[in-house]
N, C-alpha and C positions, 0 to 999 in steps of 0.2 A: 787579719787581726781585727776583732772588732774595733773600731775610732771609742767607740763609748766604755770601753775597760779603763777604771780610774781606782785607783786606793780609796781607801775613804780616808785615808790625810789627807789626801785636797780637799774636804772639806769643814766645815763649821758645825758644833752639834749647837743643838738653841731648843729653846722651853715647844709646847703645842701649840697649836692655834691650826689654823689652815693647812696643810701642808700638801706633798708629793707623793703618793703609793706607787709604784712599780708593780703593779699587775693589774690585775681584770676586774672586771665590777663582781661583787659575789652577792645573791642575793638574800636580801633583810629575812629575818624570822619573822616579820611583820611588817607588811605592806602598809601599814595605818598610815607613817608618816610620809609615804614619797607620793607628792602628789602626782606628780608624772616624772616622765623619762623620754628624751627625745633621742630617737638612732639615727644621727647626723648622716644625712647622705643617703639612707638608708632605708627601707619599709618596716611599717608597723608588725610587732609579732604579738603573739598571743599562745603561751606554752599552757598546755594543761594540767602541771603540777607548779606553774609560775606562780609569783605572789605579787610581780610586777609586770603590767603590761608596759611593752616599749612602742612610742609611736610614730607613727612614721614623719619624714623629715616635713613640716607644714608651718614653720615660726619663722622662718628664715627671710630677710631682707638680701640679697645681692649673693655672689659665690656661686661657686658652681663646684659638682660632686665627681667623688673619684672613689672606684670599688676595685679592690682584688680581691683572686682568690687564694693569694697564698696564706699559708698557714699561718697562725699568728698566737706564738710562742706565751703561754700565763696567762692566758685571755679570760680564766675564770669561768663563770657559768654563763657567759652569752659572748664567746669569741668571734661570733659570726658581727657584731657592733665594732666590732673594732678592722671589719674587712670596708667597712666603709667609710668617708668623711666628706665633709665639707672643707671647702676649698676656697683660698679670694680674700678679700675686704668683704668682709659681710657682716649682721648684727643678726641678735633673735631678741625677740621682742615675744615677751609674755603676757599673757593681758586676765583682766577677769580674777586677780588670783584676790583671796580675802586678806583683807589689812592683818600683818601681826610680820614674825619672825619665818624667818626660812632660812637652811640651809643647800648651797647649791654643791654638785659635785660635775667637775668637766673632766671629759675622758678624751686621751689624746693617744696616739700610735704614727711614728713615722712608716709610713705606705708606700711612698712617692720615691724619696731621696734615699733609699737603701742601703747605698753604698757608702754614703755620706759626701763629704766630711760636714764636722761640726761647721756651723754658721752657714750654711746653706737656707734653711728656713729659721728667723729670729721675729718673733713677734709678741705685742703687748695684748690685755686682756685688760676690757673696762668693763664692769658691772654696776650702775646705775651713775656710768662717766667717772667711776672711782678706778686707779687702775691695779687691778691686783695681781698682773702678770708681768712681767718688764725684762725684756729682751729675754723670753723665754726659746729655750731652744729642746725642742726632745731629743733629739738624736744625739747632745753631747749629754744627756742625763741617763737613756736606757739604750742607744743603738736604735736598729730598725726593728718592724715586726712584732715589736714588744710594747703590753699596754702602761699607762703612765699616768694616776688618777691624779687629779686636784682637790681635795676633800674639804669639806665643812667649810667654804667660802659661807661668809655667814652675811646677809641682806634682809634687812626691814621695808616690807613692803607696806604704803601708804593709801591714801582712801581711793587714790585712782589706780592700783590693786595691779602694777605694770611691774615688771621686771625686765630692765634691757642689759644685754652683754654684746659686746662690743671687742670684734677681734680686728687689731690694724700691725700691718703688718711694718718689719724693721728694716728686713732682709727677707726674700724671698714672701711665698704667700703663708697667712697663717691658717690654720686647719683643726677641725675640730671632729672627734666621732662620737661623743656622745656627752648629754646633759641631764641631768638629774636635778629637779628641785623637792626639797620633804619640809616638809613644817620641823621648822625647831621644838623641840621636846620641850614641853610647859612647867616639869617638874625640877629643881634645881639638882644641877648634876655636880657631884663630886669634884672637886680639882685634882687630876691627875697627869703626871708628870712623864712626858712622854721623850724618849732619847729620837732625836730628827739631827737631819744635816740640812743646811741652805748653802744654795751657791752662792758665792760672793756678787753672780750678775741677774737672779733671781730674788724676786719679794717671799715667794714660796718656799716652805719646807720639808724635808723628804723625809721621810719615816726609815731611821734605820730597822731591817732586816734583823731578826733575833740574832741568825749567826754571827752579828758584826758587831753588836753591843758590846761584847770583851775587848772588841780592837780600839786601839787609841785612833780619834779622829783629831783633827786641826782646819785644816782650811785648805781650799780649793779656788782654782783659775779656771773654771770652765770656760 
């Protein structure tokens, strides 16, 4: 039985902002805003109907990398990002980028601990020493195998133009397979009201699934 099958009464539904996706990266209709994409652990690709080049793992301070080849279940349009991570206490450190707005997206997949159980790997996530992950755990959110995005972390980057994220671990090591940074959109967007779950021991928000929007949610003890 999978450890990660949970109701969604165990959990809280709460307004947008940042939140959790449960699948794979899909790629933009427009390449304009993501300034790059790093494939943690992993080599640069370059597809010929792409609109995003992914590159390879070169930001990284400390950790060390771990690939398989098993299959890996939603993976989207570049499932092969998600056969690899990074691994450790590590940081990435982005340099050079223009003063203004950004939004960052981290991509996560348990690889390692498959079998689980929950609380095997629990680790926090700091983006300019702010911490926007907190005793985050994938395996008691998706199981193994399966991808688990972090979406629209939103960061204002300053005239020395750096962006740092910062993974330290709780329990066990924390791991990352993929980072996205895109310019925030300069036009003002619509306030749209989106149905999410949060864990009671996470900062983050999960994006309920269309199928479950009918179902009654409450709150969860992950």
């Amino acid at each position: 039985m999978d450890e990660s099958d949970e109701s969604p009464d165990d959990f809280m539904v709460c307004d947008s902002g940042s939140r959790l996706v449960p699948n794979g990266f899909i790629r933009p209709d427009s390449a304009e805003e993501v300034v790059l994409f790093v494939n943690a652990g992993g080599e640069a690709s370059i597809e010929a109907d792409s609109r995003v080049s992914l590159l390879a793992d070169n930001f990284f301070q400390g950790g060390d990398i771990f690939q398989t080849d098993e299959r890996i279940t939603e993976g989207g349009d570049y499932p092969f990002i998600y056969q690899s991570a990074r691994i450790g206490n590590f940081y990435y450190r982005f340099d050079n980028l223009p003063p203004g707005e950004y939004r960052v997206d981290l991509h996560f997949v348990e690889i390692i601990n498959t079998y689980g159980p929950k609380g095997m790997r629990v680790f926090n996530v700091f983006m300019q020493d702010e911490k926007v992950l907190s005793d985050f755990d994938i395996f008691s959110i998706v199981g193994a195998n399966k991808p688990l995005q972090l979406v629209d972390l939103r960061v204002s980057v300053k005239d020395d133009g750096v962006i740092v994220i910062r993974f330290e671990g709780v329990n066990g090591n924390p791991m990352v397979s993929g980072i996205c940074i895109r310019r925030a959109t300069k036009v003002s967007e619509p306030q749209v009201t989106r149905e999410c779950l949060i864990c009671n021991n996470c900062s983050a928000e999960i994006e309920v699934p269309s199928a479950q929007k009918n179902r009654p949610a409450n709150k969860i003890n992950s």
